[in-house]
N, C-alpha and C positions, 0 to 999 in steps of 0.2 A: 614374381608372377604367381598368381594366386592356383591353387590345384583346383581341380573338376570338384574336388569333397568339400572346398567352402563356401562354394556357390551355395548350396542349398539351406548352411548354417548364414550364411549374408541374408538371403531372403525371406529366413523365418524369424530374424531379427527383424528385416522391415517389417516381416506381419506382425510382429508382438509391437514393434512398436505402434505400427495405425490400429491397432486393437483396445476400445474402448475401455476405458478403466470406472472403477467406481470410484463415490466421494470419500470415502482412506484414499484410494492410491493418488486420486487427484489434489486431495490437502495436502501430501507427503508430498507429489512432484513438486507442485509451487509456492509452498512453504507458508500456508493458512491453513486455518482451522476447518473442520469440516462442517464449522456451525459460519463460519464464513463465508464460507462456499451460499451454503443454503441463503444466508442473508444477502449476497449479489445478486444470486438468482431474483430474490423476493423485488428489488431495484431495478431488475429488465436487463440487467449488466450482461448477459450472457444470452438470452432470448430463450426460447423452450429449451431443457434439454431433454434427451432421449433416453426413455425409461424403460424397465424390461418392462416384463407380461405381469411380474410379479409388483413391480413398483418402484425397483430401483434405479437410482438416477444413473447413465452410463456418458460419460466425458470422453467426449473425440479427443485426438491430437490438436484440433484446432484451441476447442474449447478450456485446455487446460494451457493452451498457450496464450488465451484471452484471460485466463485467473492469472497468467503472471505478469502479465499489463498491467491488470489490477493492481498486483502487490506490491511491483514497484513506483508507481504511482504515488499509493499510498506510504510505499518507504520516504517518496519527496515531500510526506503532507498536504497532497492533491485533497483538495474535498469530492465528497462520493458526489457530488454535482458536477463536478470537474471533472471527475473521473467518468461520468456519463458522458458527458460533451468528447470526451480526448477516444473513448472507445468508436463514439459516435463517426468521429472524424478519421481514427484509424484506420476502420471498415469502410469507410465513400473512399474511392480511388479518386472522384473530382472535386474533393477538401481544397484549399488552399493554406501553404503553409502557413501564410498569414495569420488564419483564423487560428491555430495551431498554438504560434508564437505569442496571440495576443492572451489567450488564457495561461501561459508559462508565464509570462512578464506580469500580468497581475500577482498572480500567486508568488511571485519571486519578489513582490513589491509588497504585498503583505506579508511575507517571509522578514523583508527588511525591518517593517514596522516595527514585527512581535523581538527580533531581537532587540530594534532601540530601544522597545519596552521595557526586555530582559536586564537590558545592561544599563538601564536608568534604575531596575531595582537594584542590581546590584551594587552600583557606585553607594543608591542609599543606606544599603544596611552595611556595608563596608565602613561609611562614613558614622554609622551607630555604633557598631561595634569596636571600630576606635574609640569614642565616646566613652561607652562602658568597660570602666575600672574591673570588674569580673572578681571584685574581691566580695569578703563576706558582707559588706554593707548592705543595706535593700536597695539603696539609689539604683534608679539603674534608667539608663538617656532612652533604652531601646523600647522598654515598657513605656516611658513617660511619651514617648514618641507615637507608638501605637496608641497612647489612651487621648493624641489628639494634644496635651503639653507640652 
């Protein structure tokens, strides 16, 4: 059971935390840059945020938890279009998951592509590399290949 003395250290923790932070503290919480931040912003990704008197940008608890939407987002290779539309639909409570799921399965379907593409290159220069002897001769299948021979 908690004493009467940490009530008042519980509740100044909740105030520090809904306590608006600047863009350091806000890069540092969700792990981007603070020139990242400024370029979301510049995207709509975030909507106005709230400045002092002086001109500095001040980040809610909401709003830095809308930077880490962003980030992981961008950690799955969302494009910043995608990443509009997914904030878009996060924020409407009357989205359907549907619409949700059809931008994830795109993106998960061009995900597939870019790796067939990867591992078509790779078979190729695998398949070169075997080829080239690697000794001092100049022959070499890997050049002769890149120059189109």
């Amino acid at each position: 059971m908690a004493s009467p003395t940490d009530a008042p250290t519980r509740m100044s923790t909740t105030a520090i935390a809904s306590t608006p932070v600047n863009i350091g503290s806000a890069a540092k919480k969700c792990g981007v840059s603070a020139k990242m931040i400024r370029y979301y912003e510049s995207l709509g990704l975030l909507g106005k945020v709230r400045r002092t008197d002086s001109g500095y940008r001040q980040y809610s608890q909401a709003e830095v938890h809308v930077l880490r939407f962003i980030k992981r987002a961008r950690d799955l290779g969302f494009s910043m279009a995608e990443i509009a539309q997914l904030v878009s639909l996060w924020n409407n409570r009357r989205r359907t998951s549907a619409r949700v799921k059809r931008i994830a399965q795109k993106h998960a379907d061009e995900l597939a592509q870019r790796i067939a593409a990867l591992q078509e290159m790779q078979r190729t220069l695998t398949h070169l590399i075997h080829g080239c002897n690697g000794d001092s001769r100049p022959d070499c299948p890997i050049l002769d290949n890149l120059a189109g021979q």
